[in-house]
TIDREN-913541 format. One line per 3 residues: their letters; for each residue x, y, z of C-alpha. Coordinates in Angstrom, 3 decimals. Example, Ala and Ser with C-alpha at 12.3 -4.5 7.8 and 13.67 -1.06 7.14 Angstrom:
<rs>
as> 12.300 -4.500 7.800 | 13.670 -1.060 7.140
</rs>
This chain:
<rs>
xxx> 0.000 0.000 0.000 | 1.571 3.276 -0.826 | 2.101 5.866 2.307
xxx> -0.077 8.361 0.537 | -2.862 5.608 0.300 | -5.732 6.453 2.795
xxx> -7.850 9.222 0.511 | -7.999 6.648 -2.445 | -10.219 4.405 -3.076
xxx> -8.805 2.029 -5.941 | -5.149 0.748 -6.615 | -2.969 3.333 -9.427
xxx> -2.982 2.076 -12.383 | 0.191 0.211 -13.507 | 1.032 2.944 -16.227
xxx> 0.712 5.875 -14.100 | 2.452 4.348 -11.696 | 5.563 3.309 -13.836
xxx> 4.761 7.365 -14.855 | 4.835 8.938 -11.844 | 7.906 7.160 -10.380
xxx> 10.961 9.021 -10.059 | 13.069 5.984 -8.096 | 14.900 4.638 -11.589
xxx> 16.877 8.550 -11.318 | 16.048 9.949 -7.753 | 18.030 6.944 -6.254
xxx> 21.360 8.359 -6.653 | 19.928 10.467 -3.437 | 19.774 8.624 -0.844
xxx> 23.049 9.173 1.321 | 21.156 13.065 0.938 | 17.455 11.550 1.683
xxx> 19.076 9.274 4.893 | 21.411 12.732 6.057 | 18.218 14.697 6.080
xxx> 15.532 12.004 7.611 | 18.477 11.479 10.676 | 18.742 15.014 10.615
xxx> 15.019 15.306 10.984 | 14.486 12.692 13.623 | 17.114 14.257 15.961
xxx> 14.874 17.348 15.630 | 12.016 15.567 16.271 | 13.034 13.556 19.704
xxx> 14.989 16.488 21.096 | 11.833 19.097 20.533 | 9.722 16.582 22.731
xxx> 7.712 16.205 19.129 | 8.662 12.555 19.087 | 9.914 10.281 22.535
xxx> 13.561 10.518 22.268 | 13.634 6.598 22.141 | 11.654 6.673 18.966
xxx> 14.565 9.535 17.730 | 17.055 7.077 18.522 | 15.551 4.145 17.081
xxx> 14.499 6.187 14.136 | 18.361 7.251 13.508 | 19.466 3.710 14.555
xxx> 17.326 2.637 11.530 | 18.418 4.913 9.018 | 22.154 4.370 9.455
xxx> 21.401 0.089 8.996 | 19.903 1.110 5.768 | 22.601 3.270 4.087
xxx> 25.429 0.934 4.901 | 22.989 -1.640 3.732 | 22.455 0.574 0.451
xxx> 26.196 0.944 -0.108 | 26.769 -2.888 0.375 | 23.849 -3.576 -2.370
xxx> 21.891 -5.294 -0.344 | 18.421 -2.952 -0.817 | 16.660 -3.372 -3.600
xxx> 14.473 -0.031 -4.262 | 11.276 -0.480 -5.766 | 8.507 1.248 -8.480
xxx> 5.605 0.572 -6.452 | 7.069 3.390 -3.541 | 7.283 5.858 -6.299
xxx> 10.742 7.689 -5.233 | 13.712 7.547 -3.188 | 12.398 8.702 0.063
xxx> 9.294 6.706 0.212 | 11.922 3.808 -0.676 | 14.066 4.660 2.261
xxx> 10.699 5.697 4.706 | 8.992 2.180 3.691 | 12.022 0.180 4.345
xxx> 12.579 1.631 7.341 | 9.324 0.749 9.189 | 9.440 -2.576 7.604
xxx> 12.182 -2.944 10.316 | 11.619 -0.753 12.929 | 7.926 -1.056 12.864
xxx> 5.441 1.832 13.631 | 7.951 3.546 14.936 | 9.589 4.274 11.390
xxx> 6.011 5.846 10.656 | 6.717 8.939 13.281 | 9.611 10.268 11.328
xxx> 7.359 12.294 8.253 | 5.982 13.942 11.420 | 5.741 17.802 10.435
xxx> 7.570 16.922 7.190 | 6.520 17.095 3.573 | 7.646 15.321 1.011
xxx> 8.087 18.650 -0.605 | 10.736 20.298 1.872 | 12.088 16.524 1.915
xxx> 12.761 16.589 -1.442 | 14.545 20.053 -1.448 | 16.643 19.520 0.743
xxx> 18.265 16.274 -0.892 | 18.341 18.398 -3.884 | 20.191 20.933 -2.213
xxx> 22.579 18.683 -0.525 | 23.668 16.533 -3.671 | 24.529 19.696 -6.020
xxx> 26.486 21.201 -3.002 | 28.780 18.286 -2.605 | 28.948 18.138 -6.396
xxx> 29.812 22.002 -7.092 | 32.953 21.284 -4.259 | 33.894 18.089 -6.750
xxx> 33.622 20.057 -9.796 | 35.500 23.360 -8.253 | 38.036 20.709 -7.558
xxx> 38.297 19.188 -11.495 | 38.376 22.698 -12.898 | 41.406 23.940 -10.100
xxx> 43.128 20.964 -11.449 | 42.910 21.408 -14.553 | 44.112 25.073 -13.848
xxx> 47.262 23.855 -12.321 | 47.915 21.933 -15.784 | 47.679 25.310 -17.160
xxx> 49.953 26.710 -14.748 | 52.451 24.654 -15.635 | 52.231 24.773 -19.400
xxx> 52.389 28.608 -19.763 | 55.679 28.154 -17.177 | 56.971 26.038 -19.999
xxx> 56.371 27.911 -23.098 | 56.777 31.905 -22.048 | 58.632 32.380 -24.321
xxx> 56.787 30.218 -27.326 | 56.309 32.869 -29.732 | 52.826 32.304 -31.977
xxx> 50.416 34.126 -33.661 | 47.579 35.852 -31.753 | 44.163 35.469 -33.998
xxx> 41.443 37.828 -34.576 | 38.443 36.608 -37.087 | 40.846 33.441 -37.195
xxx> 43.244 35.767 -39.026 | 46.966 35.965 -37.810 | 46.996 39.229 -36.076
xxx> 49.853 40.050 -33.543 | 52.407 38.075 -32.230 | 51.703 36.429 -28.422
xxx> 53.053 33.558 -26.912 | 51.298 29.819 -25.846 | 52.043 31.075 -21.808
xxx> 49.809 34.066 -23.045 | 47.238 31.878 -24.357 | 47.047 29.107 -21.633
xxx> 46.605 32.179 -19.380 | 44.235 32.873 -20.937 | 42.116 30.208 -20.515
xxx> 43.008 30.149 -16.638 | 41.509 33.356 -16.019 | 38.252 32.198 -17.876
xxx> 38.212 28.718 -15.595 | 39.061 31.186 -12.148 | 35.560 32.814 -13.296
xxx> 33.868 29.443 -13.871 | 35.192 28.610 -10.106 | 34.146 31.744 -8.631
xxx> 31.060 31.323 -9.951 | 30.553 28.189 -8.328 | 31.520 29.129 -5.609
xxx> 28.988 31.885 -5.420 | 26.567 29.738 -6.093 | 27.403 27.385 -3.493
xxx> 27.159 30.430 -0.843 | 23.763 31.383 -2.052 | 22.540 28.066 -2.115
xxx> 23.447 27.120 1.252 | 20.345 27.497 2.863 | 18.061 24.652 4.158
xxx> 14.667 24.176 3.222 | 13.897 21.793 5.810 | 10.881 22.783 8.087
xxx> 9.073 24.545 5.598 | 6.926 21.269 4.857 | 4.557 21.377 1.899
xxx> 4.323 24.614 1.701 | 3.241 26.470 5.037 | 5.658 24.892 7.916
xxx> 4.010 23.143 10.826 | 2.113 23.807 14.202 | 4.319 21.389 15.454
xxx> 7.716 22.802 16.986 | 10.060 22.357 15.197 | 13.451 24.354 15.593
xxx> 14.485 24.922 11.530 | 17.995 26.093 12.694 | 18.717 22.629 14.452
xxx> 18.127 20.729 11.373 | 20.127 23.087 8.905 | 23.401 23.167 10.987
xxx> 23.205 19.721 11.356 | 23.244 19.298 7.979 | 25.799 21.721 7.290
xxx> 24.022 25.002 6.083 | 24.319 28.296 6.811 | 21.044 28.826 7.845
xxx> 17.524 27.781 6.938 | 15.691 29.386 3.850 | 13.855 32.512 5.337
xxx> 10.237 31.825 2.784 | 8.514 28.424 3.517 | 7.057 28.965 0.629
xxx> 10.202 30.258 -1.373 | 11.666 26.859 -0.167 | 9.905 24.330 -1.663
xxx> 9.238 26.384 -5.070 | 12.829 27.191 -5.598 | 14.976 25.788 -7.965
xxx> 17.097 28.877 -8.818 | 19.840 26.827 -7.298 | 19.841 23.925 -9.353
xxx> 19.300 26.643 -12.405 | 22.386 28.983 -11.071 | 24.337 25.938 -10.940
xxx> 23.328 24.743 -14.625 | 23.824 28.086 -15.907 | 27.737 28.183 -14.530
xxx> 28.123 24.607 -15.525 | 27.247 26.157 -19.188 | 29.270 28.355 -19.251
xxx> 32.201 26.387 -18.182 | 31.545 23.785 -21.310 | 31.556 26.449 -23.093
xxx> 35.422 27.430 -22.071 | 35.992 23.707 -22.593 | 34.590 23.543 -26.047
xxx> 36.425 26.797 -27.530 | 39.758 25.579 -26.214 | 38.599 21.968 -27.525
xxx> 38.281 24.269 -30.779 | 41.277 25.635 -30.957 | 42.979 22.163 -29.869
xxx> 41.482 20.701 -32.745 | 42.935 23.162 -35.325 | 46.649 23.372 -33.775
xxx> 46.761 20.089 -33.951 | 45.783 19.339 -37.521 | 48.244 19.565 -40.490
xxx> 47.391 23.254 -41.818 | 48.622 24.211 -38.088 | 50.658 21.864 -36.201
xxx> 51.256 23.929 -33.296 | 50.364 20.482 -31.003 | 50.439 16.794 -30.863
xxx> 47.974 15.276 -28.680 | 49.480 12.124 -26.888 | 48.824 8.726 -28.338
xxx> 46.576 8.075 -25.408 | 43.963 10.866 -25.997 | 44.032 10.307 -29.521
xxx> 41.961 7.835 -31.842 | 42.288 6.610 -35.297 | 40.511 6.153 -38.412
xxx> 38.776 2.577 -39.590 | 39.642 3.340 -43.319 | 42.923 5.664 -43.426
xxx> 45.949 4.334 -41.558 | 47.306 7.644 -41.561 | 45.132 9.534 -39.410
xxx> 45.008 10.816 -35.703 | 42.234 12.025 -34.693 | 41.133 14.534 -31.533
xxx> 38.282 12.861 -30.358 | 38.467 14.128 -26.685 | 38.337 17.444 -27.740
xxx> 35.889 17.026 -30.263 | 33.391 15.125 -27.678 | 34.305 17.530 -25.168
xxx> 33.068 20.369 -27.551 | 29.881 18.063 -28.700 | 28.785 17.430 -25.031
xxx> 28.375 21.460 -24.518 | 25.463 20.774 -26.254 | 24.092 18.566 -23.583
xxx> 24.732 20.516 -20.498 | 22.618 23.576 -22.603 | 20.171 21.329 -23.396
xxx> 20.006 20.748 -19.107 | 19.913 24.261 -18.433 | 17.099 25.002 -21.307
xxx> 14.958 22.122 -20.207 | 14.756 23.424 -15.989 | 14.151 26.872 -17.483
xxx> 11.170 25.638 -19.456 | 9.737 23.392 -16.710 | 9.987 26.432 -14.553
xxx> 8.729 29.147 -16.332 | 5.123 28.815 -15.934 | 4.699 27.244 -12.460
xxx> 2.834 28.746 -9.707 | 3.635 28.117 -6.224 | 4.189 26.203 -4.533
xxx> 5.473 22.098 -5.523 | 4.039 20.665 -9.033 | 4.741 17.797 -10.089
xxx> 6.639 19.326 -13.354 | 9.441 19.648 -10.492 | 10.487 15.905 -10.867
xxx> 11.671 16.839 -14.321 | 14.524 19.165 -12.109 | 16.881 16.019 -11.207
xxx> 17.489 14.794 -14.585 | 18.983 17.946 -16.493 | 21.008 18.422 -13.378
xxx> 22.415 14.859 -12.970 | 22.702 14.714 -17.096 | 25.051 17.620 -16.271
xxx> 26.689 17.106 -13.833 | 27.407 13.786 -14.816 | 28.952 15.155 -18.354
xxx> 30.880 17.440 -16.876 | 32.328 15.237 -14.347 | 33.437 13.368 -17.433
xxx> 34.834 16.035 -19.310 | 37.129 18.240 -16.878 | 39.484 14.798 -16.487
xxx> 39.871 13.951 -19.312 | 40.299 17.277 -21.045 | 43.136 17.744 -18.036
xxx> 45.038 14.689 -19.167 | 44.621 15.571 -22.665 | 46.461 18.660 -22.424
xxx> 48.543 17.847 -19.841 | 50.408 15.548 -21.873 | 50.002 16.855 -25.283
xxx> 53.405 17.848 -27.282 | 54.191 21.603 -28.032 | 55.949 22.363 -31.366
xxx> 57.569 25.388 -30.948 | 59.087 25.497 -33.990 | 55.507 25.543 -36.348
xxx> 54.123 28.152 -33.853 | 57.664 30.259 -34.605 | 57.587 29.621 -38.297
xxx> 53.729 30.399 -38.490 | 54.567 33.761 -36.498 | 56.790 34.855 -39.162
xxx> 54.098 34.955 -42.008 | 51.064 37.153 -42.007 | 52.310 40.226 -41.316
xxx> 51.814 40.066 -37.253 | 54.100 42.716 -36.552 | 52.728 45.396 -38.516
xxx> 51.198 46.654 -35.731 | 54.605 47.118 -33.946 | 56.239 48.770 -37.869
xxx> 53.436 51.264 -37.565 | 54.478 51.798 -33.615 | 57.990 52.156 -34.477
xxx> 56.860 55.796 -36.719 | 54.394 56.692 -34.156 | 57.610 56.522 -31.882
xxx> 59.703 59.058 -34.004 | 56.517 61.544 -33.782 | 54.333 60.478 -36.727
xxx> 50.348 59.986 -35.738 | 48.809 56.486 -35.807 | 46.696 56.873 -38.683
xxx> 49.501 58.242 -40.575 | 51.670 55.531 -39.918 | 48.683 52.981 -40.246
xxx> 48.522 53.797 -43.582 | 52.245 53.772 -44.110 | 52.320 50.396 -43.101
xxx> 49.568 49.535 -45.061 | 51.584 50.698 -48.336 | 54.245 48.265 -47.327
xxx> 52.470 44.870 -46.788 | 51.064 45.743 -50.247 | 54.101 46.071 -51.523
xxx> 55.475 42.735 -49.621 | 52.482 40.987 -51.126 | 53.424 42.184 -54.898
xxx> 57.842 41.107 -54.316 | 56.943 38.517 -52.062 | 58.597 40.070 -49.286
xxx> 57.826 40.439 -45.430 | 58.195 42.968 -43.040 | 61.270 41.426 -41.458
xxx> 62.865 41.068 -44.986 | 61.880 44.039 -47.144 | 65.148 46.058 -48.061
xxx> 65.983 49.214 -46.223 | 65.220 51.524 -49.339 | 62.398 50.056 -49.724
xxx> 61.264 51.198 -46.132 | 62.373 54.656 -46.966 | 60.918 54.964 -49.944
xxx> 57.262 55.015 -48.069 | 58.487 57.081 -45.298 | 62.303 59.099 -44.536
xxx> 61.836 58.040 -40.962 | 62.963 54.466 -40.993 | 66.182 53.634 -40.336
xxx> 68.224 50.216 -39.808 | 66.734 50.020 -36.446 | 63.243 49.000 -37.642
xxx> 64.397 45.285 -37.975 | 65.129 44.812 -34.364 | 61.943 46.658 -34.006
xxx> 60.265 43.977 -35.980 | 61.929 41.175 -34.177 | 58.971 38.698 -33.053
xxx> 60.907 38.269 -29.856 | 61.021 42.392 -29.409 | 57.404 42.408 -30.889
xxx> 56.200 40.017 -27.231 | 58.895 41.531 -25.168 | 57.919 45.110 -25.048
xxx> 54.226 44.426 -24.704 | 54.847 44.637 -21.053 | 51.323 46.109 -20.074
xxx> 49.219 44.559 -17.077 | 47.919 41.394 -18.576 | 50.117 41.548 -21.872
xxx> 52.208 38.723 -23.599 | 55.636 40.134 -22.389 | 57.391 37.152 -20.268
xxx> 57.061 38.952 -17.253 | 54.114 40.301 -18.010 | 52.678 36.825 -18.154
xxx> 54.774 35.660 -15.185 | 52.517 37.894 -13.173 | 49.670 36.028 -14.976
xxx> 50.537 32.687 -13.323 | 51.561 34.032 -9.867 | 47.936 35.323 -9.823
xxx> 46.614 31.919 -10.417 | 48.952 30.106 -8.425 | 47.746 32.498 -5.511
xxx> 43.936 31.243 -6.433 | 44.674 27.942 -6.482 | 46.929 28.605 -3.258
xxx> 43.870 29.687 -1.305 | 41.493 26.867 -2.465 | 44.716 24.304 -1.045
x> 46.105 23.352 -4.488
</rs>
């Protein structure tokens, strides 16, 4: 008989039951469902609402089951609908009536929040932990290549000259947001809905504050009603993970083309690499190409709770089951991603000597030629157009910057002088772009020690 059975008359029919139930997803919460029913009953017994006895055997109860859960050795099942009728109807099956006392001034509603709550905060702390990880692989690559001269891209055009330190930097200050972000939503969400039952509290007792510091939050939610309609939480927490694939899937991008022929500015290691069926020849990125196809799928999590969300009233509807999958789909694919991504770069090959030779061609310091006039008094635009008038002329002879005769130079413009090829140098080009945040080696030295202070005060 289910718990909810008493104001029905006939049996559910089989396919609304196998349609209602939630237990072949919501399972992965019990540790969170057993944390908050002991949580609960401790309330309960020391409030006088329940005999402490009952309290104890209640808790007693609860802490069999889970290590009887995590040996295998409970079999959930359809007919009790979801996890915590699972966990409340095994319980008094061997406790006896006592086991029925512990939904006293509880709700499956608040019940269900709080397990919600509970399972994305201990899996934003895992995922803060995969993405500081793979910021220390970042870390150490740009120590490695600050001075790996490459070109910088803009509309996938060579541009100006940078280095690979510059770029991985890059990426490390887009991955500190992702983790701050996290993190704030782990502060905001660390409230306990507990107590607020199904939508209106309880006349019974019950001390709120109790319950949510022994379950580790803050404090509890302030709104009973807020409580068991929110799901901002799990949305905040989609919305960051989003973004975050989203910084895995452009540097999956731009993985993908350095590594292919036309670039060759990487080899990914044999053992994040695949290869074809057909052509012998081939080595494909599949990691990074997955990586960038399973952004789709952690959208497609945060578009579906948005939908289900956006025209509910208050307070619980059922539409509110449909929260848990998006959110474990998520967090399940980026669980999968951040490690794997990590080892991939970790371990991939730099070739410094393709990112050099690529550097040279293009025209990426013609930025720093039109400098070099601005620097003997002429104005920008002036000199912009100077400049101009020269890669033309490089493009007609074939030339570049760094070797287009003197009197050629001079015949655009009286102020160059021999000095404009160590001007040109790609290595002067990085080095005296020593502005907060530029490419210059100690420019991007200051870079790292910024992340290595981040990751310092999260105890990596």
């Amino acid at each position: 008989m289910k718990l909810w059975a008493g104001r029905f008359q006939k049996e559910t029919d089989t396919l609304v039951n196998d349609f209602n139930s939630s237990i072949t997803f919501d399972a992965r919460l019990y540790r969170e469902d057993i944390a908050g029913s002991i949580a609960h009953a401790a309330m309960l017994g020391k409030q006088g609402i329940i005999e402490p006895h009952e309290a104890e055997k209640i808790i007693e109860g609860l802490q069999a089951i889970l290590a009887d859960v995590e040996a295998g050795q409970v079999e959930f099942s359809l007919d009790n609908e979801d996890i915590h009728m699972n966990i409340e109807a095994e319980l008094t099956s061997r406790i006896g009536d006592t086991g029925k006392r512990l939904h006293t001034a509880r709700s499956r509603n608040d019940q269900v929040a709080v397990d919600f709550r509970l399972y994305v905060k201990k899996e934003i702390s895992k995922i803060i932990g995969m993405v500081l990880n793979l910021e220390g692989v970042l870390v150490k690559k740009a120590e490695e290549t600050l001075d790996a001269v490459m070109p910088g891209y803009t509309h996938l055009q060579r541009a100006q000259p940078t280095t690979l330190a510059h770029y991985m930097m890059a990426y490390a200050n887009m991955l500190r947001r992702d983790v701050t972000r996290l993190e704030d939503c782990l502060e905001r969400m660390d409230e306990c809905p507990l107590g607020a039952g199904a939508l209106a509290t309880s006349t019974y007792p019950v001390d709120r504050f109790q319950t949510a510091q022994a379950l580790g939050f803050r404090k509890p939610t302030e709104n009973s009603l807020d409580s068991v309609s929110d799901r901002d939480f799990a949305l905040e927490f989609l919305s960051a993970c989003s973004i975050l694939m989203m910084h895995l899937s452009r540097f999956s991008e731009e993985l993908i083309l350095w590594c292919s022929w036309e670039f060759k500015f990487v080899e990914l290691d044999d053992a994040y690499s695949t290869g074809s069926s057909i052509m012998p020849q081939k080595k494909n990125p599949d990691v990074a190409e997955l990586v960038r196809g399973k952004t789709g799928r952690v959208y497609g999590s945060l578009i579906t709770l948005l939908t289900v969300m956006k025209g509910l009233p208050l307070a619980y509807n059922k539409d509110m089951q449909e929260d848990k999958e998006p959110v474990f789909d998520a967090i399940d694919t980026v669980e999968m991603c951040l490690p794997v991504f990590t080892a991939m770069l970790d371990t991939l090959t730099v070739r410094r000597d393709n990112m050099r030779r690529a550097a040279s061609g293009g025209f990426i310091n013609a930025t720093d030629c039109a400098d070099y006039l601005v620097k003997k008094g002429l104005p920008f635009r002036e000199a912009y157009m100077i400049v101009g008038r020269l890669v033309h002329m490089c493009l007609r002879t074939g030339e570049t910057l760094d070797t287009l005769p003197l009197k050629d130079f001079r015949s655009v413009s009286a102020l160059f002088d021999a000095d404009v090829y160590q001007a040109l140098e790609l290595k002067t080009c990085v080095g005296g772009r020593k502005v907060y945040g530029g490419p210059a080696p100690d420019a991007v030295q200051a870079q790292i020690d910024h992340i290595k202070d981040f990751l310092k005060e999260r105890g990596k």
